[in-house]
C-alpha atoms as one frame of an Amber mdcrd trajectory, in Angstrom:
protein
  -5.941  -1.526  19.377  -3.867  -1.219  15.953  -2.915   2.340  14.799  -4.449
   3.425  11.579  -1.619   3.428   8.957  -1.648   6.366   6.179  -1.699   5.527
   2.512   2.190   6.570   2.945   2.565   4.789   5.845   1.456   1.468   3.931
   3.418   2.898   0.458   6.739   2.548   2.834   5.863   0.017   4.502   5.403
  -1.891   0.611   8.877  -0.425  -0.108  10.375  -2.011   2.139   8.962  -5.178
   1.441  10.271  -4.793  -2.207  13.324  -3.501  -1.548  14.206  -6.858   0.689
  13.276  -8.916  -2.104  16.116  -7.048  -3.854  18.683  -7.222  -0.645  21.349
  -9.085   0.497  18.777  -9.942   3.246  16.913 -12.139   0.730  15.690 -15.569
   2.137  13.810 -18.374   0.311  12.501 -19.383   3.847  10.953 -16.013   4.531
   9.648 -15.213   0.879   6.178 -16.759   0.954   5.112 -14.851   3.835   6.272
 -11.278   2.705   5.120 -12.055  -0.543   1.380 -12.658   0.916   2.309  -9.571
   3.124   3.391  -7.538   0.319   0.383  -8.450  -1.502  -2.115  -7.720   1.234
  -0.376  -4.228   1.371  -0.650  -3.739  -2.212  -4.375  -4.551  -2.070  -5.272
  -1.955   0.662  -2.712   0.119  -1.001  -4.975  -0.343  -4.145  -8.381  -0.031
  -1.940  -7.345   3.434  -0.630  -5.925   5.189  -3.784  -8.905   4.410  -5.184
 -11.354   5.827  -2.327  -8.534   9.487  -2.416 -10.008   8.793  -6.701 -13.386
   9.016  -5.838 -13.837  11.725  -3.399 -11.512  13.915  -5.672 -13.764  13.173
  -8.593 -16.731  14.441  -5.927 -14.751  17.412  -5.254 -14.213  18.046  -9.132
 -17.437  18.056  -9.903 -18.578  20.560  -6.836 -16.016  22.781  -8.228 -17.162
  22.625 -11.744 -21.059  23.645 -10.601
């Protein structure tokens, strides 16, 4: 069973992906799969900032009754 990964977690995890596009590291071979990776990470990154949005928007608005 996988772990479940914080919105940080997945943030450095994204990091690092960037940061070894930017490396000496840097390998045509390998950059279509961490791209996709990087991506998919992005997407969920996208997914969960947006869910933190919406239940702080709920919370503003219990506040502000």
């Amino acid at each position: 069973m996988q772990e479940k990964r914080t919105l940080n977690d997945k943030i450095e995890e994204f990091n690092k992906y960037m940061d070894w596009f930017y490396s000496d590291e840097f390998n045509l071979d390998e950059v279509e799969s961490r791209y996709e990776k990087s991506i998919g990470l992005a997407k969920e990154i996208r997914q969960d900032l947006d869910k933190l949005s919406n239940k702080i928007e709920v919370l503003k608005e219990d506040f502000t009754k």
